[in-house]
TIKOL-328554 format. One record per residue (C-alpha): residue number from 1; y, z, x. Coordinates in pm, whole numbers, plus 50000, padded with zeros to 5 digits. Layout:
% TIKOL-328554
 num     y     z     x
 NUM     Y     Z     X
...
***
This chain:
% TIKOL-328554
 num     y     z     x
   1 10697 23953 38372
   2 10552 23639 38451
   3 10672 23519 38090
   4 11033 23600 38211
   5 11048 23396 38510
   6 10883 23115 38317
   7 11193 23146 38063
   8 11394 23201 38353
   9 11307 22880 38537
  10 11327 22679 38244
  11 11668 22732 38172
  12 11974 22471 38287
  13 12187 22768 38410
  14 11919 22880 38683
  15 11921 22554 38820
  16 12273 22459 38773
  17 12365 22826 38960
  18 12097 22741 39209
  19 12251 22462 39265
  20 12591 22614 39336
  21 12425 22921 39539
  22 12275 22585 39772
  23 12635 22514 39830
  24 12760 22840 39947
  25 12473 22861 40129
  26 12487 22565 40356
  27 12882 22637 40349
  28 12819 22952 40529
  29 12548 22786 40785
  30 12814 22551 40866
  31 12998 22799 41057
  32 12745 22966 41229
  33 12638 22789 41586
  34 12297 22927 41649
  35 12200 22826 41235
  36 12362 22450 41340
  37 12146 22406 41684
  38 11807 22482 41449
  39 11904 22208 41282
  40 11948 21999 41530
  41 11586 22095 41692
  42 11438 22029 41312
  43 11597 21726 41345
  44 11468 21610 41654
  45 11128 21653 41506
  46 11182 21475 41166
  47 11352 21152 41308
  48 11036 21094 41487
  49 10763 21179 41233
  50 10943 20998 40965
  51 10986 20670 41208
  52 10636 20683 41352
  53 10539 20682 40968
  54 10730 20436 40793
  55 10857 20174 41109
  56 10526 20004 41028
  57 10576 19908 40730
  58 10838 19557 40722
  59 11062 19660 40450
  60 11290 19929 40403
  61 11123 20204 40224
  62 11434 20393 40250
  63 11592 20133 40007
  64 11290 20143 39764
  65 11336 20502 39751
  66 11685 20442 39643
  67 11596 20218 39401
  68 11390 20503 39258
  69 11635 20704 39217
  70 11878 20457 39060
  71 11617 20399 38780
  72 11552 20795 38738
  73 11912 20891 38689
  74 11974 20585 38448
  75 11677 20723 38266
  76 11776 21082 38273
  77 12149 20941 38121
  78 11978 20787 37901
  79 11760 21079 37798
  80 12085 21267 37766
  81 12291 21063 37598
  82 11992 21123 37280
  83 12047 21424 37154
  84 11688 21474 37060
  85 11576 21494 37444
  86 11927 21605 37619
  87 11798 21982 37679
  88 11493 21899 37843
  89 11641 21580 38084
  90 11934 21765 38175
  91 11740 22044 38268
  92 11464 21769 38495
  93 11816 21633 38667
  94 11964 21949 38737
  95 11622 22017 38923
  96 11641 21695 39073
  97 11974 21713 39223
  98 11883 22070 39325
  99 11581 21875 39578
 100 11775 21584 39684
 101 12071 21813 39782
 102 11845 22048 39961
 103 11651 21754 40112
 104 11958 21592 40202
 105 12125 21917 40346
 106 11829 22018 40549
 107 11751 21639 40717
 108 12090 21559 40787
 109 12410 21705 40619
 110 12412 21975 40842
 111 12447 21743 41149
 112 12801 21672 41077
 113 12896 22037 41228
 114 12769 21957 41563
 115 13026 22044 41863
 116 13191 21757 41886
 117 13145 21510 42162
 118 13534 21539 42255
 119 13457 21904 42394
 120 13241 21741 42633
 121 13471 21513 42778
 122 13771 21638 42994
 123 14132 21689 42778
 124 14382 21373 42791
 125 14653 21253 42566
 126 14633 20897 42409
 127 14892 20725 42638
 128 15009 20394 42405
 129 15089 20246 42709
 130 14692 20334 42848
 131 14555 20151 42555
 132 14787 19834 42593
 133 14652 19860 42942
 134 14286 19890 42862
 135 14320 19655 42539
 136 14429 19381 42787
 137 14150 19487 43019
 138 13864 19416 42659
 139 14037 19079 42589
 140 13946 18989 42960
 141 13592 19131 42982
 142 13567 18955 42601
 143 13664 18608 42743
 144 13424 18618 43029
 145 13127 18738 42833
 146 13166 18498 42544
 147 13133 18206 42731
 148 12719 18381 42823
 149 12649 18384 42455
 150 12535 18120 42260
 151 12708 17922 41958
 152 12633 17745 41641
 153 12737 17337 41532
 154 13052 17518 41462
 155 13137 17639 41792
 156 13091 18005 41642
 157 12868 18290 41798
 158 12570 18317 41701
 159 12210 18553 41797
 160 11996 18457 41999
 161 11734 18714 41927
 162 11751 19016 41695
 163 11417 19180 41822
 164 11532 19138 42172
 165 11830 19383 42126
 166 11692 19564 41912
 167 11443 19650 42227
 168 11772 19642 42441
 169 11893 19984 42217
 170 11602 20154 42237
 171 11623 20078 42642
 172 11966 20199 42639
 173 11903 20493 42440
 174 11731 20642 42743
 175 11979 20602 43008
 176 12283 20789 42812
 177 12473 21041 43045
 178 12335 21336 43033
 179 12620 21564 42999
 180 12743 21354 42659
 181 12427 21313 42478
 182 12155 21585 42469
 183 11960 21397 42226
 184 11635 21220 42253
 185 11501 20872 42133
 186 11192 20798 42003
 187 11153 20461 42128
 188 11021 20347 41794
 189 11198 20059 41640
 190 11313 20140 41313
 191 11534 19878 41252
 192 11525 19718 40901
 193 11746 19455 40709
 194 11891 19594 40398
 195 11697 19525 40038
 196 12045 19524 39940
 197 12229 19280 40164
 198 12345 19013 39891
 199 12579 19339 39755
 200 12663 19481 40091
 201 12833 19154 40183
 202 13086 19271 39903
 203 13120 19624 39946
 204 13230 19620 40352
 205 12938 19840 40444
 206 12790 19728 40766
 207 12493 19910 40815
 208 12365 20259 40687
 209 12125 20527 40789
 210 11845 20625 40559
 211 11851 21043 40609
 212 11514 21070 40405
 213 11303 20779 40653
 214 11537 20804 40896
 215 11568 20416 40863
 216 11854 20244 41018
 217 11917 19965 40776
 218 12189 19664 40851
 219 12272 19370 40664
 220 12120 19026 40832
 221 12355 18815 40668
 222 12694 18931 40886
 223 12868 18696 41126
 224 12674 18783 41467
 225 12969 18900 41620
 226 12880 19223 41410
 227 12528 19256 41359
 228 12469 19405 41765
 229 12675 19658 41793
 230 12600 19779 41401
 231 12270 19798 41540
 232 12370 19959 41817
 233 12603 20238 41596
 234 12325 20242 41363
 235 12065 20340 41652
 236 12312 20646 41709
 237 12288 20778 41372
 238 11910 20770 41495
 239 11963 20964 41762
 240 12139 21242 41533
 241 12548 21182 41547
 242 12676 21240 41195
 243 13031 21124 41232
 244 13071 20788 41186
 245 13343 20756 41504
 246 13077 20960 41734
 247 12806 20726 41643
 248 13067 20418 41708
 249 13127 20546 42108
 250 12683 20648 42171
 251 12754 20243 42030
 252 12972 20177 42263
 253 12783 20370 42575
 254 12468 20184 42476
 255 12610 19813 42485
 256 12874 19825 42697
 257 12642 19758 43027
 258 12385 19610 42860
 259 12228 19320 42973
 260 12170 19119 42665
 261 12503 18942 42656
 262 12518 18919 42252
 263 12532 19282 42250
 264 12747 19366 42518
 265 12981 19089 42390
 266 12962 19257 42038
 267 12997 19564 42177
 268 13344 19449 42407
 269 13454 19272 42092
 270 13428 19607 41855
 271 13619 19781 42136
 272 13887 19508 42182
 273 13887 19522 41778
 274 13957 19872 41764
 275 14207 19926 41994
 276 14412 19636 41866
 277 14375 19783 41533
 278 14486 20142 41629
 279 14805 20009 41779
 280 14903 19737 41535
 281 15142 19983 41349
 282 15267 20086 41687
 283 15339 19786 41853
 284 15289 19527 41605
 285 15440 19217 41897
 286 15181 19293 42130
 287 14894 19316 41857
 288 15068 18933 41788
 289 15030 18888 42185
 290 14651 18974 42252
 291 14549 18775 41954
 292 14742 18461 42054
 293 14547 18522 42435
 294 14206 18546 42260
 295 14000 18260 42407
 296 13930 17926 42162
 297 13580 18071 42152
 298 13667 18402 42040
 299 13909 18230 41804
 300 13701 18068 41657
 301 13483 18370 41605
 302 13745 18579 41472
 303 13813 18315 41204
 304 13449 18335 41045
 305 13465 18672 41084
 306 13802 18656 40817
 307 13608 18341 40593
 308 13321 18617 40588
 309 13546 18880 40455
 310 13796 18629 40246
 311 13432 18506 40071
 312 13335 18860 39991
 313 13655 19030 39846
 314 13672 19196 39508
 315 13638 19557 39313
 316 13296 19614 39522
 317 13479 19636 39866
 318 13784 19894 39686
 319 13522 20131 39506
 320 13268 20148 39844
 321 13574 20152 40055
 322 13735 20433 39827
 323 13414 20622 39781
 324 13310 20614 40113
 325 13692 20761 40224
 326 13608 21067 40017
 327 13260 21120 40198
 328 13365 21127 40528
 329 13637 21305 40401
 330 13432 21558 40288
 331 13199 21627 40562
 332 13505 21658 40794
 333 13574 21327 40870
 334 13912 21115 40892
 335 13793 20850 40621
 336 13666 20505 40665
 337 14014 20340 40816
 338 14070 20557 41123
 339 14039 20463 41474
 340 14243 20763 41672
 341 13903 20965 41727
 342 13684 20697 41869
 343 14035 20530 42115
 344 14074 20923 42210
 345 13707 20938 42330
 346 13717 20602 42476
 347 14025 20676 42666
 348 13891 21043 42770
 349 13566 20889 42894
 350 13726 20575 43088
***
């Protein structure tokens, strides 16, 4: 008997059916409530033991892990690709996949079925005419905070000090209604620059959570008018929103009052961004209109913002782009280019 389950585990069709029976599996849990609020109580207990372990440490391990893995599966290919050794490395990445998945599924894949924070908030219709309105009321609040903030030889935007909102998050974490956010922070800051910034710059990826350290990871080498309130959207994946427009409006609620002005001017600036994006294809003159009203300062922030992006164009920024469409697309998600959610919650909360 014992032989048997030896033979049994040793075979690529156990592990590639176990792999499929994982599927199903969490497919199921997905629709059950009571199996999706145990993982959010896991959850709450692995963000903090992973943070309290690895925030001490000054790089990302999150990234070296990643790096890893990169050099595992480009040895298993290679493995494979021999014929002399493909049984026995197909069979070791089949098992792989089968832990990462698993891994990945219980820490946070199952997240993204949460009850969305739009049943919390009271049912509206998006009124075009209520986001003109409230776009016009961003450009103002924009114009007055910019001139707090300070600015380069160039006139642009720039930090003052990372660590200090960084803190400012954390702060801010703790004073989130109530009846939106039922999650806690750890008040550990587990914040890290990206091993991989010099790439990120070319793919359009601003920042990333790390579901196996449960680093948040950003790249340092943005304009500044994005690195606060990536921190700040970041810091929400933290807190255990999935969905990348959920984790932009906990963003938003953190930095909109804040009192560090470079994040609560990022923050008013993402928002102003937003809604000007979501209604470009609806009223393209008065898109034309707010930008022409954007104070010199903000002007000139807006342009390094498009000599940032103009710099880093290429294949990189298509394939992430595309890629990461189809995984938000899969885990129930509008893709990467979609504003409507986050301007429905905004409007619903204001």
């Amino acid at each position: 008997m014992l032989i048997k389950k030896s033979c049994t585990y040793s075979k690529k069709r156990f592990w590639a059916g176990l792999l499929l029976a994982q599927f199903l599996l969490f497919l199921i849990l997905s629709k059950v409530n009571y199996a999706i609020k145990v993982f959010e109580s896991f959850f709450e207990i692995q963000k903090r033991i992973h943070q309290q372990i690895f925030f001490k440490i000054p790089f990302s391990v999150g990234d070296v892990f990643y790096i890893l893995l990169i050099i595992i599966f480009l040895f298993f290919i290679y493995k494979i690709i021999k014929k002399s050794s493909r049984k026995s490395y197909s069979l070791k990445l089949l098992i792989l996949l089968n832990i990462l998945y698993f891994t990945y599924q219980l820490f946070w894949g199952m997240l993204y079925f949460q009850k969305p924070i739009l049943e919390k908030l009271p049912e509206k219709e998006i009124n075009v005419e209520e986001v003109k309105a409230l776009a016009l009321d961003y450009l103002e609040l924009c114009k007055q905070t910019r001139t707090l903030v300070r600015e380069d030889h160039n006139g642009v935007f720039i930090i003052s000090n990372t660590t200090l909102i960084k803190a400012e998050i954390l702060r801010n974490q703790m004073k989130l209604p109530f009846h939106l956010n039922n999650k806690k922070g750890t008040g550990i800051l587990a914040f890290k620059s990206s091993l991989f910034k010099p790439i990120m710059s070319y793919t359009g990826i601003l920042g990333y959570y790390n579901p196996f350290t449960a680093e948040a990871q950003y790249n340092s080498t943005l304009p500044s008018t994005y690195i606060p309130f990536t921190l700040s959207h970041e810091s929400a994946h933290q807190l255990g929103y999935a969905k990348e427009q959920e984790a932009n409006f906990i963003g938003f609620l953190i930095g909109k009052d804040s009192k560090n002005t470079d994040l609560k001017y990022s923050t008013e600036y993402f928002v102003l961004k937003s809604l000007v994006n979501y209604l470009v294809d609806k009223d393209e003159e008065f898109v034309k209109n707010i930008l022409e009203h954007y104070s010199p300062e903000m002007k000139r922030d807006r342009l390094a913002e498009k000599v940032f992006i103009k710099k880093h164009e290429g294949l990189l920024d298509v394939f992430f782009g595309f890629t990461n469409d189809l995984f938000l697309k899969s885990n129930q998600q509008d893709g990467s280019i979609t504003y409507s959610y986050f301007i429905d919650l905004l409007i619903r909360y204001q």
